[in-house]
mmCIF file of the protein (N, C-alpha, C, O) and its ligand, coordinates in Angstrom:
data_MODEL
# 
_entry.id   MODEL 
# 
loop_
_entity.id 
_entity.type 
_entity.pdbx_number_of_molecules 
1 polymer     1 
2 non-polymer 1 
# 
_entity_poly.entity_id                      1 
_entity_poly.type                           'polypeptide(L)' 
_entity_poly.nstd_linkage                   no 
_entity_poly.nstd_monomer                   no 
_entity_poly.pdbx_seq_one_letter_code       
;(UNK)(UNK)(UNK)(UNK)(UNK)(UNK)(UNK)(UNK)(UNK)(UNK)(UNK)(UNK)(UNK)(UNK)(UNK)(UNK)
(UNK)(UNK)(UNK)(UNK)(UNK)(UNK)(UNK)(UNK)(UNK)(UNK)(UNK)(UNK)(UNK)(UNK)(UNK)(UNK)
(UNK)(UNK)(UNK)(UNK)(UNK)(UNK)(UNK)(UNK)(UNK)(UNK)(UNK)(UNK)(UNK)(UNK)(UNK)(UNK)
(UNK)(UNK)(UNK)(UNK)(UNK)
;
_entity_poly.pdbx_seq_one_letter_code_can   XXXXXXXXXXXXXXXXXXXXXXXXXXXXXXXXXXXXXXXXXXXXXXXXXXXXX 
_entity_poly.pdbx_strand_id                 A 
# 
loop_
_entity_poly_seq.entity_id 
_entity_poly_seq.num 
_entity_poly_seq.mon_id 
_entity_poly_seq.hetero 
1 1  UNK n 
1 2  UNK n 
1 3  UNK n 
1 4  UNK n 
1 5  UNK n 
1 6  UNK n 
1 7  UNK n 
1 8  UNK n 
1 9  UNK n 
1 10 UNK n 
1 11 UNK n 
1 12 UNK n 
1 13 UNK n 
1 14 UNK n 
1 15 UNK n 
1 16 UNK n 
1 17 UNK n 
1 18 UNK n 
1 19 UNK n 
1 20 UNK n 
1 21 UNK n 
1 22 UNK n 
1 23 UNK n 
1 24 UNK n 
1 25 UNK n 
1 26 UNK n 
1 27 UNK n 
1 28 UNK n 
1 29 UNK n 
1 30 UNK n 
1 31 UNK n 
1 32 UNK n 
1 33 UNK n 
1 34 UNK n 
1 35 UNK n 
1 36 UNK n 
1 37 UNK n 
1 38 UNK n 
1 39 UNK n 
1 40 UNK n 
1 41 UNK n 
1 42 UNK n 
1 43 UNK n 
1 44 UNK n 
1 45 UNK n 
1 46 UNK n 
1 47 UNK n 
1 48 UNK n 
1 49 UNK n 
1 50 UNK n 
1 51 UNK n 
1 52 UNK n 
1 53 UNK n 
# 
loop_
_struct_asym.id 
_struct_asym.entity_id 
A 1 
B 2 
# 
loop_
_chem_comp.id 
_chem_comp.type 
_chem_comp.mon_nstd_flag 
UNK 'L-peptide linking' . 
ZN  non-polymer         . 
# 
_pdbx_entity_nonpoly.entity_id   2 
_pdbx_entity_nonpoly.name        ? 
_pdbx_entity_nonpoly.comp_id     ZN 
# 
_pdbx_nonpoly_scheme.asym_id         B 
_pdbx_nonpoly_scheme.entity_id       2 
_pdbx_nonpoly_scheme.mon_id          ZN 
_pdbx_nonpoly_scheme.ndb_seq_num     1 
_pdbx_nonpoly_scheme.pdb_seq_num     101 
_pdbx_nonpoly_scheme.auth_seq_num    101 
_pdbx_nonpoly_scheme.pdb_mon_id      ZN 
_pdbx_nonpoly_scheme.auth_mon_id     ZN 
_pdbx_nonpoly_scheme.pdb_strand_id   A 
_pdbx_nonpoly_scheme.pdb_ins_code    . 
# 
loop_
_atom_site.group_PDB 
_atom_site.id 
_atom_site.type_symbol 
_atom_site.label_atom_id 
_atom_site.label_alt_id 
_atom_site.label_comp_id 
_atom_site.label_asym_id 
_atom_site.label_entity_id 
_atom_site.label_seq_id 
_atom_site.pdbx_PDB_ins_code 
_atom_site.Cartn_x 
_atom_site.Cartn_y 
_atom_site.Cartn_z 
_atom_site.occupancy 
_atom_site.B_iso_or_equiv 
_atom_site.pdbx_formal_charge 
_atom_site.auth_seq_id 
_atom_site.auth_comp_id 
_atom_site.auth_asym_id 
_atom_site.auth_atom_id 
_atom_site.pdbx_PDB_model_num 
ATOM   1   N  N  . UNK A 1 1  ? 15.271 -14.691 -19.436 1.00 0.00 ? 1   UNK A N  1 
ATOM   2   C  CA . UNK A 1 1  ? 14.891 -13.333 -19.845 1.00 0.00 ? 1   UNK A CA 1 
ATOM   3   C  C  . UNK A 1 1  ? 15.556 -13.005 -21.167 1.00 0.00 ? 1   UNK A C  1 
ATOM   4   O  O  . UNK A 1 1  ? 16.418 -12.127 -21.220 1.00 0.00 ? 1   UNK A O  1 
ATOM   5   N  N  . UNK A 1 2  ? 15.150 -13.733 -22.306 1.00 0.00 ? 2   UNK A N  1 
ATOM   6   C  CA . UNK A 1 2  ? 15.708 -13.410 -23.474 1.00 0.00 ? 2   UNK A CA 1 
ATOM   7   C  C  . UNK A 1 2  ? 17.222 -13.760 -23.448 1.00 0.00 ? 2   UNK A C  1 
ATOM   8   O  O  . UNK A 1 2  ? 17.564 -14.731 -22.774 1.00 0.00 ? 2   UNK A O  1 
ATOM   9   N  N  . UNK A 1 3  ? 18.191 -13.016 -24.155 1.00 0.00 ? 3   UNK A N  1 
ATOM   10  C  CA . UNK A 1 3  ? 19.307 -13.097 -23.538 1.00 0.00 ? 3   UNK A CA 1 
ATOM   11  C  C  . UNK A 1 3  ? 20.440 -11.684 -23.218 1.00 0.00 ? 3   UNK A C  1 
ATOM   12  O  O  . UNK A 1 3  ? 21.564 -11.247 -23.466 1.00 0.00 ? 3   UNK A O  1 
ATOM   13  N  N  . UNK A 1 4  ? 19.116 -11.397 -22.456 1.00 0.00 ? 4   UNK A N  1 
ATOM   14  C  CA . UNK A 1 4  ? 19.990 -10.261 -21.752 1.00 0.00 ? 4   UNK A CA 1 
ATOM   15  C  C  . UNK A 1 4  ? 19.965 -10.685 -20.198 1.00 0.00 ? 4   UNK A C  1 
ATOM   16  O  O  . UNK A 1 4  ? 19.037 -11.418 -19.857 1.00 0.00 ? 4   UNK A O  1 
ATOM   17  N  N  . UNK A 1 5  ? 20.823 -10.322 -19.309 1.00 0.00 ? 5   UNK A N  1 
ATOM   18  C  CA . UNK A 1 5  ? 21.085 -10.407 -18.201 1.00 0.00 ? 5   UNK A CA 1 
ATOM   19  C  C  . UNK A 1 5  ? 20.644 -9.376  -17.134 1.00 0.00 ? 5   UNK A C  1 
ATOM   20  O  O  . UNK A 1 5  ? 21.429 -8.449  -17.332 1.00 0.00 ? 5   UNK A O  1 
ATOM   21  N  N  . UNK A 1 6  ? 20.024 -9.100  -16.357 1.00 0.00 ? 6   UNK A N  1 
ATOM   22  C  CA . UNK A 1 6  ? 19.632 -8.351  -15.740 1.00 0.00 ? 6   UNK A CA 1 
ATOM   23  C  C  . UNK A 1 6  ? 20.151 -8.419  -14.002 1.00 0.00 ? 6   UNK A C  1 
ATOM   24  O  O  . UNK A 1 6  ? 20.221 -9.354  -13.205 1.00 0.00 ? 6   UNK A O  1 
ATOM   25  N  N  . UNK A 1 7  ? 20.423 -7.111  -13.909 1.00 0.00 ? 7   UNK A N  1 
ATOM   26  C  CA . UNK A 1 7  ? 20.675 -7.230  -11.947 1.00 0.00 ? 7   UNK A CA 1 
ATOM   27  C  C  . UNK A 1 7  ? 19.259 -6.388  -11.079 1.00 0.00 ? 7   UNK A C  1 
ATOM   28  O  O  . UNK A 1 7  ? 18.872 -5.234  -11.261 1.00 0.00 ? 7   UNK A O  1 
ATOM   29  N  N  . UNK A 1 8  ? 18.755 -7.334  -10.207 1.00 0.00 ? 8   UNK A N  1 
ATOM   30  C  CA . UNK A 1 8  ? 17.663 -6.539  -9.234  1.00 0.00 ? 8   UNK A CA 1 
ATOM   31  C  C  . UNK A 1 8  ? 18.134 -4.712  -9.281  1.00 0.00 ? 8   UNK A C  1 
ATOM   32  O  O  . UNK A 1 8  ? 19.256 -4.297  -8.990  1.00 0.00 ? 8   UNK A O  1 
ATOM   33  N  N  . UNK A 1 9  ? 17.379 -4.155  -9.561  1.00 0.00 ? 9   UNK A N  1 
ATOM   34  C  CA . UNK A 1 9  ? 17.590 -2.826  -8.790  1.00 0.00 ? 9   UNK A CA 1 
ATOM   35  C  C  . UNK A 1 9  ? 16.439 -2.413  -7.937  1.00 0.00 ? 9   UNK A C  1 
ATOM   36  O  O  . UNK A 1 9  ? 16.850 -1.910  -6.891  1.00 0.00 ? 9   UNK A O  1 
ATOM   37  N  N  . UNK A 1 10 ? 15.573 -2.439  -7.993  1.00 0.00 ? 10  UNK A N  1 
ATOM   38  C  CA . UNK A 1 10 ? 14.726 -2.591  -6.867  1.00 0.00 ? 10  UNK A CA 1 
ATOM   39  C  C  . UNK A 1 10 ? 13.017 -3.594  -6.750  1.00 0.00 ? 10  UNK A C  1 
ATOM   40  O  O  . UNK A 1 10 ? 12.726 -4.715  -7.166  1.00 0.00 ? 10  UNK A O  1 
ATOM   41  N  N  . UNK A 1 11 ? 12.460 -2.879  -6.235  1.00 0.00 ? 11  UNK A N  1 
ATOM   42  C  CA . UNK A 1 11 ? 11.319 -3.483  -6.176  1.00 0.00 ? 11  UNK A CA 1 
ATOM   43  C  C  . UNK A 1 11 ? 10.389 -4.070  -4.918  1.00 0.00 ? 11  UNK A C  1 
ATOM   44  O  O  . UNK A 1 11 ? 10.912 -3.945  -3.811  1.00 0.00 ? 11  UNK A O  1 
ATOM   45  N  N  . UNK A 1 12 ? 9.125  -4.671  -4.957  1.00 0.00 ? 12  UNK A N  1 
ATOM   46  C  CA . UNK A 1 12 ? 8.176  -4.590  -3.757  1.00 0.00 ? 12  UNK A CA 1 
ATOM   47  C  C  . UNK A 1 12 ? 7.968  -6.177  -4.036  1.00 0.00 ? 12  UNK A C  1 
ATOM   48  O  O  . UNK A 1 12 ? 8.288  -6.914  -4.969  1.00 0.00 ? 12  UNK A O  1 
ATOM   49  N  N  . UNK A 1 13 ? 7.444  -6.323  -3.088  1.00 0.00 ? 13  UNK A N  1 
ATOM   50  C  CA . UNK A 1 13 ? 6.926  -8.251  -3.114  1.00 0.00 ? 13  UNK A CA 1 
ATOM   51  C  C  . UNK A 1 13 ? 5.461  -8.195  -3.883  1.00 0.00 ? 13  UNK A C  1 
ATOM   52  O  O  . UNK A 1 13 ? 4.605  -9.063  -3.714  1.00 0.00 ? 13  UNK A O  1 
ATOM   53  N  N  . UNK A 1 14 ? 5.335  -7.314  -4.553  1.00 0.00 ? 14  UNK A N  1 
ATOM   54  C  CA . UNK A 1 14 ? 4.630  -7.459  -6.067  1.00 0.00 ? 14  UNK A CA 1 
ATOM   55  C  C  . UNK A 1 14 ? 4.955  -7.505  -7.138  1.00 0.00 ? 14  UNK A C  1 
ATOM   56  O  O  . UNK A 1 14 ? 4.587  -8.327  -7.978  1.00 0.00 ? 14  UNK A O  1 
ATOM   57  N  N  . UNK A 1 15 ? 6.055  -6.200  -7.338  1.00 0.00 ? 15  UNK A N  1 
ATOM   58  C  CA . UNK A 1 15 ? 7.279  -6.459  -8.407  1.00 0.00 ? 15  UNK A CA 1 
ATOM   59  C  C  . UNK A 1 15 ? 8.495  -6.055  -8.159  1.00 0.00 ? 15  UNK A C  1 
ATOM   60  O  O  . UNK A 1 15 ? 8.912  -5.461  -7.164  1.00 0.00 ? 15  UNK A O  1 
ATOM   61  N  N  . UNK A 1 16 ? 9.142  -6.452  -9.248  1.00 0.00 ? 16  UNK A N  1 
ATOM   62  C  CA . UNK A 1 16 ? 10.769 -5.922  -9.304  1.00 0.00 ? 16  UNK A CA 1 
ATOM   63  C  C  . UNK A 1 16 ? 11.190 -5.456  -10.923 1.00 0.00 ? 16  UNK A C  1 
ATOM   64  O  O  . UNK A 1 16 ? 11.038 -5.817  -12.090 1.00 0.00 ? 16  UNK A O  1 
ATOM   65  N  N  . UNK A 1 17 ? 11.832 -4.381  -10.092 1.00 0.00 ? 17  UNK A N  1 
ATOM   66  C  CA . UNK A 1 17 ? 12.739 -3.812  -11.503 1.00 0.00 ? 17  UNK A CA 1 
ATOM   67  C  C  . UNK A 1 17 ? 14.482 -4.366  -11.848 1.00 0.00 ? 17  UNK A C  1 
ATOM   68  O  O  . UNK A 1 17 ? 15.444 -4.691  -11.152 1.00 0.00 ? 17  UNK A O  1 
ATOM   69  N  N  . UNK A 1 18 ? 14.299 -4.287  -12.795 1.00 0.00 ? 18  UNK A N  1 
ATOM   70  C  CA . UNK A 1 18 ? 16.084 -5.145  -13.231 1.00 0.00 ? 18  UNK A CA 1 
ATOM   71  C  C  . UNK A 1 18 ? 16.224 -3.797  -13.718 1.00 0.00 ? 18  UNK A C  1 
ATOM   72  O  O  . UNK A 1 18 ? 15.493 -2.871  -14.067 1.00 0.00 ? 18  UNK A O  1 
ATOM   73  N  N  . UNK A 1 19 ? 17.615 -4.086  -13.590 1.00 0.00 ? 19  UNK A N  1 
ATOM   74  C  CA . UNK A 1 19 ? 18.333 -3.081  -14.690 1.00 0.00 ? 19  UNK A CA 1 
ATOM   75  C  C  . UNK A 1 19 ? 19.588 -3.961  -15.852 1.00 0.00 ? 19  UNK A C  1 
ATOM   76  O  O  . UNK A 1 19 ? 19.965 -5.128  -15.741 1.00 0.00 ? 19  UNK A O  1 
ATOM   77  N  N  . UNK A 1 20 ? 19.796 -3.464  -16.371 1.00 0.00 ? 20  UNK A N  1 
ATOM   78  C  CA . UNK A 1 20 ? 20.375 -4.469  -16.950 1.00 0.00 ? 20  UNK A CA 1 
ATOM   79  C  C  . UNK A 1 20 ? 22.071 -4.521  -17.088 1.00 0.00 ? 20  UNK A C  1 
ATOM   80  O  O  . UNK A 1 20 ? 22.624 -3.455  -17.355 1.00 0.00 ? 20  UNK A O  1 
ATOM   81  N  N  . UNK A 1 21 ? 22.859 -5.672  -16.923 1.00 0.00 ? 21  UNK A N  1 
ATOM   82  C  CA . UNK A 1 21 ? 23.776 -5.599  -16.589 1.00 0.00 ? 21  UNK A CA 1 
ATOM   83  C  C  . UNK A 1 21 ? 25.227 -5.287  -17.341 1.00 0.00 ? 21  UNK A C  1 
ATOM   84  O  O  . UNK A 1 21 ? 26.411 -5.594  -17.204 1.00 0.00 ? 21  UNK A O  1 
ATOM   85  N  N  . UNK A 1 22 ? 24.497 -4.585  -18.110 1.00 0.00 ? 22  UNK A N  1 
ATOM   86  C  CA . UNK A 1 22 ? 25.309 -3.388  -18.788 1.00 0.00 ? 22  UNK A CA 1 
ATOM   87  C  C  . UNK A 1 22 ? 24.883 -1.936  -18.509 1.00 0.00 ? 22  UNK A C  1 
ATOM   88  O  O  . UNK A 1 22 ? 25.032 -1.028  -19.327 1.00 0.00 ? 22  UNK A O  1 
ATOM   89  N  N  . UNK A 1 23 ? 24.491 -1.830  -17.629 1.00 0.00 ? 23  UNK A N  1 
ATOM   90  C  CA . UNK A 1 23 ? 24.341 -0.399  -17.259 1.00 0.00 ? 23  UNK A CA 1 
ATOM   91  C  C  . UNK A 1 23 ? 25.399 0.419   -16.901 1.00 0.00 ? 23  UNK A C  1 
ATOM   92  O  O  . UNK A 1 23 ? 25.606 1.603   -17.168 1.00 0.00 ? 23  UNK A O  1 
ATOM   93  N  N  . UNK A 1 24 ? 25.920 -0.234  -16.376 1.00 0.00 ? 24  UNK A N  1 
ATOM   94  C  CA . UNK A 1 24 ? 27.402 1.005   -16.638 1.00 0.00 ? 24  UNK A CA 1 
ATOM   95  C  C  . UNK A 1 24 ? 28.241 1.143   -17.575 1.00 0.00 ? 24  UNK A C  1 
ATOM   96  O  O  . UNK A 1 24 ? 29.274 1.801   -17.463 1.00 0.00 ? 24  UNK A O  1 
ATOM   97  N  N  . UNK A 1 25 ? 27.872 0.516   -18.632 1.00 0.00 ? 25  UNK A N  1 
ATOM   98  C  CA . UNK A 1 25 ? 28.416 1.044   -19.982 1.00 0.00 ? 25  UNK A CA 1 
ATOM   99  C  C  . UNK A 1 25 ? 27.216 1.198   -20.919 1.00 0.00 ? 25  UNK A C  1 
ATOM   100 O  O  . UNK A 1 25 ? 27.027 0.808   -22.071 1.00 0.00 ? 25  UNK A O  1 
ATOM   101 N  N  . UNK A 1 26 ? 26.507 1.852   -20.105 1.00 0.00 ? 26  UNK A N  1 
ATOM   102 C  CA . UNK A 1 26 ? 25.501 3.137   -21.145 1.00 0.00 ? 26  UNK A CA 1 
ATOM   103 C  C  . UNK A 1 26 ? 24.574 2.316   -20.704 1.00 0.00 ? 26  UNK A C  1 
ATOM   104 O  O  . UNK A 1 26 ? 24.043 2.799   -19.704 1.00 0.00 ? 26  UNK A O  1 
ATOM   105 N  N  . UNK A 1 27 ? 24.099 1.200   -21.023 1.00 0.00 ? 27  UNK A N  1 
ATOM   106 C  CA . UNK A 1 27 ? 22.772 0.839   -21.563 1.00 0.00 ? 27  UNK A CA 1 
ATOM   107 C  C  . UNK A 1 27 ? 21.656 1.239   -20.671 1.00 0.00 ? 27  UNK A C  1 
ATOM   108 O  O  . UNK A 1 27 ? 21.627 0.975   -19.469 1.00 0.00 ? 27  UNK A O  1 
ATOM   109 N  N  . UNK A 1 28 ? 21.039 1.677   -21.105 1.00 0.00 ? 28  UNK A N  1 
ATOM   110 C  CA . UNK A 1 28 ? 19.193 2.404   -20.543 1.00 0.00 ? 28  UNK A CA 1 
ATOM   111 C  C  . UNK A 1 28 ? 18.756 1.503   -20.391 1.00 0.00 ? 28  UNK A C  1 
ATOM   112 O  O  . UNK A 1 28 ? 18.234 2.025   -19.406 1.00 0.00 ? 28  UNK A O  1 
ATOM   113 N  N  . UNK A 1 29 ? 18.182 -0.019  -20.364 1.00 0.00 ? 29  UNK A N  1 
ATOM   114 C  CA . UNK A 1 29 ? 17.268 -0.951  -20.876 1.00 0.00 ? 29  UNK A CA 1 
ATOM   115 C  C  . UNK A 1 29 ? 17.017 -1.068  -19.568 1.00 0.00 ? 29  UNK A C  1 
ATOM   116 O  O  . UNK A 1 29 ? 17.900 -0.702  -18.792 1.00 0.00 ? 29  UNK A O  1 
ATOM   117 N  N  . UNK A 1 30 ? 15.831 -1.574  -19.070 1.00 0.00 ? 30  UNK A N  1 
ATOM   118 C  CA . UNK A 1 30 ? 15.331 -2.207  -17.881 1.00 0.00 ? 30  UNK A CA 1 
ATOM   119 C  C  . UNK A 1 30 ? 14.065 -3.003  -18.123 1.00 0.00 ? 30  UNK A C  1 
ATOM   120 O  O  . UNK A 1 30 ? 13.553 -2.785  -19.221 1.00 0.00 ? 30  UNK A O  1 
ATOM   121 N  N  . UNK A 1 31 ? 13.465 -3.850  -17.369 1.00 0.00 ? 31  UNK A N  1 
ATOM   122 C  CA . UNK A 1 31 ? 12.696 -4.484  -17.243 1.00 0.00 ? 31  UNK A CA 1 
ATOM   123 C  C  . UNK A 1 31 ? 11.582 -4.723  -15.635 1.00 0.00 ? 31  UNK A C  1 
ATOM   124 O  O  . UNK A 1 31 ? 12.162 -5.130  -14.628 1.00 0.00 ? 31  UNK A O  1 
ATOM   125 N  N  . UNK A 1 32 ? 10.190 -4.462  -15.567 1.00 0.00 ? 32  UNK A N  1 
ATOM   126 C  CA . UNK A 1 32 ? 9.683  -4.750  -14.550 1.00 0.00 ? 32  UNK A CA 1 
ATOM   127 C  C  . UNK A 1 32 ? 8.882  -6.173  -14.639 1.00 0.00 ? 32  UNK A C  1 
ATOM   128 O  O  . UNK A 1 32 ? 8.357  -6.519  -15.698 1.00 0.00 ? 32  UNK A O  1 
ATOM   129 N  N  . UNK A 1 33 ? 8.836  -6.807  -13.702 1.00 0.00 ? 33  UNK A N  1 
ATOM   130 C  CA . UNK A 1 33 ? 8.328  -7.992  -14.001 1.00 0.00 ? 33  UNK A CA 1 
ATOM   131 C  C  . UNK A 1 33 ? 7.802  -8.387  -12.405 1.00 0.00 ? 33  UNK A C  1 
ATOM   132 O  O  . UNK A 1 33 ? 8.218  -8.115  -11.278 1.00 0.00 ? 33  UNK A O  1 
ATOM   133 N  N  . UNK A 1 34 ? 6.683  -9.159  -12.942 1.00 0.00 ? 34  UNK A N  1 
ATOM   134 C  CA . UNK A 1 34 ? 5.643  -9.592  -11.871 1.00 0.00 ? 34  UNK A CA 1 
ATOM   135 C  C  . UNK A 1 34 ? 5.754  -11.112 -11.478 1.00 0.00 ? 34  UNK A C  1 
ATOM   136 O  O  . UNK A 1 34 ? 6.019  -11.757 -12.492 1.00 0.00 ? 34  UNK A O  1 
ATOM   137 N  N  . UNK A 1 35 ? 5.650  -11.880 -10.409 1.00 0.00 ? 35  UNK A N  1 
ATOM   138 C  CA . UNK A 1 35 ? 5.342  -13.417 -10.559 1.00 0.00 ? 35  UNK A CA 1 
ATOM   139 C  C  . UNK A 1 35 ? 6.725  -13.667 -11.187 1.00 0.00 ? 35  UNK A C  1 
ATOM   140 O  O  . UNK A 1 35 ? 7.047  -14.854 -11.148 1.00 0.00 ? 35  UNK A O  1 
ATOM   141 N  N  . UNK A 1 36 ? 7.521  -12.935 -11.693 1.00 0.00 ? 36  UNK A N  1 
ATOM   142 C  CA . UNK A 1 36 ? 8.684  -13.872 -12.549 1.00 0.00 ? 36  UNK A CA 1 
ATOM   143 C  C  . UNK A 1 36 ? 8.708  -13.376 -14.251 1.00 0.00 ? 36  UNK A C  1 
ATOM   144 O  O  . UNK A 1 36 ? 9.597  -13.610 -15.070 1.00 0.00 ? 36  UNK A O  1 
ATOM   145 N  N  . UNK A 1 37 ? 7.439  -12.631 -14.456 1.00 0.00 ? 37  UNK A N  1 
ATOM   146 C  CA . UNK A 1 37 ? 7.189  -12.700 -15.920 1.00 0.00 ? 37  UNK A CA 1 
ATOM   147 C  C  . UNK A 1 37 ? 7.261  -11.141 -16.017 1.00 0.00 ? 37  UNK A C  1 
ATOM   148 O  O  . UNK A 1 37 ? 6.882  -10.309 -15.193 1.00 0.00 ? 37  UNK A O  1 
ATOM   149 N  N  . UNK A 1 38 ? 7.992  -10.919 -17.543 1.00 0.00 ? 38  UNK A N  1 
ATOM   150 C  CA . UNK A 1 38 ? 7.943  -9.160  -17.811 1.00 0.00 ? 38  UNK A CA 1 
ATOM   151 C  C  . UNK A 1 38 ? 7.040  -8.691  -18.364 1.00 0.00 ? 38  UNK A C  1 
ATOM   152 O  O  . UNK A 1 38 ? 6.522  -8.985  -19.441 1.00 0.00 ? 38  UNK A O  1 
ATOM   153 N  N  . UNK A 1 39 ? 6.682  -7.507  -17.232 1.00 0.00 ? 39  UNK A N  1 
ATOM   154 C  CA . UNK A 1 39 ? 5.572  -7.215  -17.687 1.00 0.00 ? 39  UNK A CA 1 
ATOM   155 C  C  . UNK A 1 39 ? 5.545  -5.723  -18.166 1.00 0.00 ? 39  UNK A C  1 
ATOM   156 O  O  . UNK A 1 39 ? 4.461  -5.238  -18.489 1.00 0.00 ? 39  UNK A O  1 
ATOM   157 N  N  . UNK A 1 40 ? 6.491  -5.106  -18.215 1.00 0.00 ? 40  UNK A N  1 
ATOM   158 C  CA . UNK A 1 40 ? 7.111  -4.214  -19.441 1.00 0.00 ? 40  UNK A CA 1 
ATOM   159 C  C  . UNK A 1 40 ? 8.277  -3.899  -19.451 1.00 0.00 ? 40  UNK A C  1 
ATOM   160 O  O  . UNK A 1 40 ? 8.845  -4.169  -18.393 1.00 0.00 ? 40  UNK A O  1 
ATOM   161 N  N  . UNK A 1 41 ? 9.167  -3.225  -20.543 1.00 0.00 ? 41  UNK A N  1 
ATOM   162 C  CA . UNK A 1 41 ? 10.762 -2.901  -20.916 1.00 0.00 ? 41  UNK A CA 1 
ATOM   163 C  C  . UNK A 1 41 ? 10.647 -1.777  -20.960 1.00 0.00 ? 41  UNK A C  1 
ATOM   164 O  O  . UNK A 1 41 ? 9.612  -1.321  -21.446 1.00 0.00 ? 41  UNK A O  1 
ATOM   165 N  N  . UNK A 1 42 ? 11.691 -0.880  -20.457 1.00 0.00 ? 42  UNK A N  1 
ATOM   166 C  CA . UNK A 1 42 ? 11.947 0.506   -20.577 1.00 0.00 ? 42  UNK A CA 1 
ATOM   167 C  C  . UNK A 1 42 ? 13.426 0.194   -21.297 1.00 0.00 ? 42  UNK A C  1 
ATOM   168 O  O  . UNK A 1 42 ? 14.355 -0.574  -21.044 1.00 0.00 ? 42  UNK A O  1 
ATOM   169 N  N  . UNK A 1 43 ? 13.117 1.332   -22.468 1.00 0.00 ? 43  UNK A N  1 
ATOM   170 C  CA . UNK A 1 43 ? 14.477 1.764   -23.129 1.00 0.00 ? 43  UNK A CA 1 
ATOM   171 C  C  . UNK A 1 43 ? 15.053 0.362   -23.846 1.00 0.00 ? 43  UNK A C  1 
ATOM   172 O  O  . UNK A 1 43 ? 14.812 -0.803  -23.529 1.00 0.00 ? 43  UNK A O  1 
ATOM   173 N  N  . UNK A 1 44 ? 15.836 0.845   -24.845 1.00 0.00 ? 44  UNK A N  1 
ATOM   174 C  CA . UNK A 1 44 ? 17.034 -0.212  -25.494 1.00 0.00 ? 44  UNK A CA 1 
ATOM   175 C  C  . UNK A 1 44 ? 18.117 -0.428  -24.788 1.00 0.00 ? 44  UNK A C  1 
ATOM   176 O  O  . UNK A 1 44 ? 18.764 0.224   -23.970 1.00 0.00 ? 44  UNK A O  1 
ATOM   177 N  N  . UNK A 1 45 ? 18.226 -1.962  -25.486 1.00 0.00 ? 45  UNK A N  1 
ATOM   178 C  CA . UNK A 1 45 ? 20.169 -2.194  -25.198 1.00 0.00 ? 45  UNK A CA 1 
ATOM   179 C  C  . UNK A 1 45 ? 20.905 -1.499  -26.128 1.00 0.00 ? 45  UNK A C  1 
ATOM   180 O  O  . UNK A 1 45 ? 20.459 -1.410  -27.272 1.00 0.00 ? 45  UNK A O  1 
ATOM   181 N  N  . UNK A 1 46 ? 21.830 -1.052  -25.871 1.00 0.00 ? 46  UNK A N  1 
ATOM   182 C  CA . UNK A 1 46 ? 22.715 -0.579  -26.702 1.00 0.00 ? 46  UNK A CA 1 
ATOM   183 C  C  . UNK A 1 46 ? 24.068 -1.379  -27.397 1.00 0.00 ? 46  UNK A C  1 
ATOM   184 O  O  . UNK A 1 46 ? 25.168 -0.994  -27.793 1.00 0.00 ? 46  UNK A O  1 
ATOM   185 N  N  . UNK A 1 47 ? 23.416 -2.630  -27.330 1.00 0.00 ? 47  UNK A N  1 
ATOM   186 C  CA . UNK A 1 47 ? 24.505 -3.308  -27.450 1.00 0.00 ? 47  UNK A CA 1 
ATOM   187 C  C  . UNK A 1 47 ? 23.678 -5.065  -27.609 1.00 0.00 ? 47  UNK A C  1 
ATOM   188 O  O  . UNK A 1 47 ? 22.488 -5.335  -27.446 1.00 0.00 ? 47  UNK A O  1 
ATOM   189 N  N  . UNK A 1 48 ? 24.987 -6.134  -28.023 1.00 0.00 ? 48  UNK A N  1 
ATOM   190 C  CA . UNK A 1 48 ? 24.124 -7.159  -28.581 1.00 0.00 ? 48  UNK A CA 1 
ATOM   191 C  C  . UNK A 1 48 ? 23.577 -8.349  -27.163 1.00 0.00 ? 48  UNK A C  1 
ATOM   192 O  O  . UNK A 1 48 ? 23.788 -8.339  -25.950 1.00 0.00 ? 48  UNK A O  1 
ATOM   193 N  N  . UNK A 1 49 ? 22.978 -9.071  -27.881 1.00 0.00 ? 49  UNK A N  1 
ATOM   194 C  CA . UNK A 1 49 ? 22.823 -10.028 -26.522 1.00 0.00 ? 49  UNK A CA 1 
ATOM   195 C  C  . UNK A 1 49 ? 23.765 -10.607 -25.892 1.00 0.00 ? 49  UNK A C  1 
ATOM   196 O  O  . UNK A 1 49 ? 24.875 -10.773 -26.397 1.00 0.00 ? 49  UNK A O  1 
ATOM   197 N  N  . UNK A 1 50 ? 23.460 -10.978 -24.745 1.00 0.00 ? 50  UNK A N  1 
ATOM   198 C  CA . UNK A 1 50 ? 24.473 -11.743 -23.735 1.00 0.00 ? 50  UNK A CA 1 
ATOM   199 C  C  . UNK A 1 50 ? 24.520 -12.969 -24.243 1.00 0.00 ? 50  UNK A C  1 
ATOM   200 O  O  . UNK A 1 50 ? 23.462 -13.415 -24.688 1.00 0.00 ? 50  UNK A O  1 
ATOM   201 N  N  . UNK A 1 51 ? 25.905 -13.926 -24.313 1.00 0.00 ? 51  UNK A N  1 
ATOM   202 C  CA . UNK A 1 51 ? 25.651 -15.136 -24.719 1.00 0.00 ? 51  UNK A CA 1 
ATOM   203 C  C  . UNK A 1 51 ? 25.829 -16.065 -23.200 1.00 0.00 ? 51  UNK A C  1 
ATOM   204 O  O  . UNK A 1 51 ? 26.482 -15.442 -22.362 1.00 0.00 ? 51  UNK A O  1 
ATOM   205 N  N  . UNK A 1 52 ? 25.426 -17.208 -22.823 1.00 0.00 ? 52  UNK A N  1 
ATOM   206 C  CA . UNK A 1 52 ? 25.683 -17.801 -21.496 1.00 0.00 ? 52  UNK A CA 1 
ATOM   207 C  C  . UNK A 1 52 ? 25.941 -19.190 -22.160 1.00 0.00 ? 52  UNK A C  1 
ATOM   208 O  O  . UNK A 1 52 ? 25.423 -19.673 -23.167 1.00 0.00 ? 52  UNK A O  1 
ATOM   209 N  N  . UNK A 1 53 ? 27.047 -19.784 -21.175 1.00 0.00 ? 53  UNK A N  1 
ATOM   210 C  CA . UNK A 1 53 ? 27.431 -21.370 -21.328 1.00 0.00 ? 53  UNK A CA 1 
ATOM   211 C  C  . UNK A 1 53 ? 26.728 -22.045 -20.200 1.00 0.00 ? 53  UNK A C  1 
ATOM   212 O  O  . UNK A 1 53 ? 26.829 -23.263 -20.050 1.00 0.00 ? 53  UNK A O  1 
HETATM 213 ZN ZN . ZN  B 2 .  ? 21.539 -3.828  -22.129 1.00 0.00 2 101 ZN  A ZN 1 
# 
């Protein structure tokens, strides 16, 4: 998912919403996604991408 990180916050066995795992330090951003794939973004990060090893 790019490289932002996202945690489930909810969703149906059609879709799910992430939120993203900077949400408790501000960030608005979320994502709903279908099958696995996003299928739209709400709001900005407020902040830069996640890097992962
Ligand atoms: Zn964010």
């Amino acid at each position: 998912m790019g490289g932002f990180r996202y945690l489930k916050a909810r969703g149906t066995a059609a879709w799910v919403r992430w939120r993203c795992f900077k949400k408790d330090h501000g960030c608005g951003a979320a994502v709903k996604t279908i099958d696995g794939e996003i299928v739209s973004m709400i709001g900005e990060h407020n902040h830069a991408e996640h890097t992962f090893s």
